[in-house]
N, C-alpha and C positions, 0 to 999 in steps of 0.2 A: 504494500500500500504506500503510495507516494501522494503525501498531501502541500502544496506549498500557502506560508502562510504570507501576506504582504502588513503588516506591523501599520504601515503608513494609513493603507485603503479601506484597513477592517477586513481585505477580502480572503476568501480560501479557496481552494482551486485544487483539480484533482481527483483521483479518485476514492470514493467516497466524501468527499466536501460536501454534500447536501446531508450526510447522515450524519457530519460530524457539528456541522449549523444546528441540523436539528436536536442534536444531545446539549449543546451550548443553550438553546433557546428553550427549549424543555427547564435548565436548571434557572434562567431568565424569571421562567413562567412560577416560577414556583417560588421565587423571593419575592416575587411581585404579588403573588397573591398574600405571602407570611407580613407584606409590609401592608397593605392593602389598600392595593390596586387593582381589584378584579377584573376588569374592564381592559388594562393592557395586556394581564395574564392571559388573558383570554383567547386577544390576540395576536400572540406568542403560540399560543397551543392550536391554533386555529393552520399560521405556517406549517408547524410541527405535523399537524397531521396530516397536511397534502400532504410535506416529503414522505411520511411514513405509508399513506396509502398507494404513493406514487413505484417508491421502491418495493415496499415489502407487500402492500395489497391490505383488501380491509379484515382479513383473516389469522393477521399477525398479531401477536402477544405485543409486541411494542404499542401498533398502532391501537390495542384493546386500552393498554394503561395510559395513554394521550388521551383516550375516550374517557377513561373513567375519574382522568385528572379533572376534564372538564364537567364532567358531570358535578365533581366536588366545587366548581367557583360555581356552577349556577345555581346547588344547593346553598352554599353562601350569601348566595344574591337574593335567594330567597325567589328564585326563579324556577319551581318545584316541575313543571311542567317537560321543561327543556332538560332540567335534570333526570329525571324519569328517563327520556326519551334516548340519551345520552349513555344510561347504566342499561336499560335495553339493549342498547350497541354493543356495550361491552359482554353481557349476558352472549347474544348471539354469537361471539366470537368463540367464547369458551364452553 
């Protein structure tokens, strides 16, 4: 695996660079929601799960825990609905 990073541009480049964003942004997603910011967390996890459906498909253990991250900011939010709909997704994966 060869990844290059540029320090200056924020950028990464490579392969696997879209999975290594998304592990970056995933841990993003998850300080943002501990400080509270649900609303950015959100989307942070929102990127996150394109790549994750994009690479691995919606049938992966990765892309299941991005589901059920997000199911936990809209239970937060008090947004029960979207929540529900969310831990469904993960349900079906597993």
């Amino acid at each position: 695996m060869v990844i290059y990073a540029n320090r200056e541009t924020g950028t990464v480049q490579g392969e696997f660079a879209e999975r290594l964003l998304a592990s970056a942004l995933t841990n993003k997603a998850g300080t943002l929601v501990e400080a509270g910011h649900p609303d950015d967390a959100m989307r942070r996890y929102e990127e996150v799960l394109r790549v994750q459906q994009k690479d691995f498909g919606d049938e992966h253990p990765e892309t299941a825990s991005t589901l059920n991250n997000m199911a936990g900011v809209f239970k937060q939010q008090g947004k029960y609905k979207e929540a529900m709909q969310r831990y469904e997704e993960v349900l079906w994966v597993h």
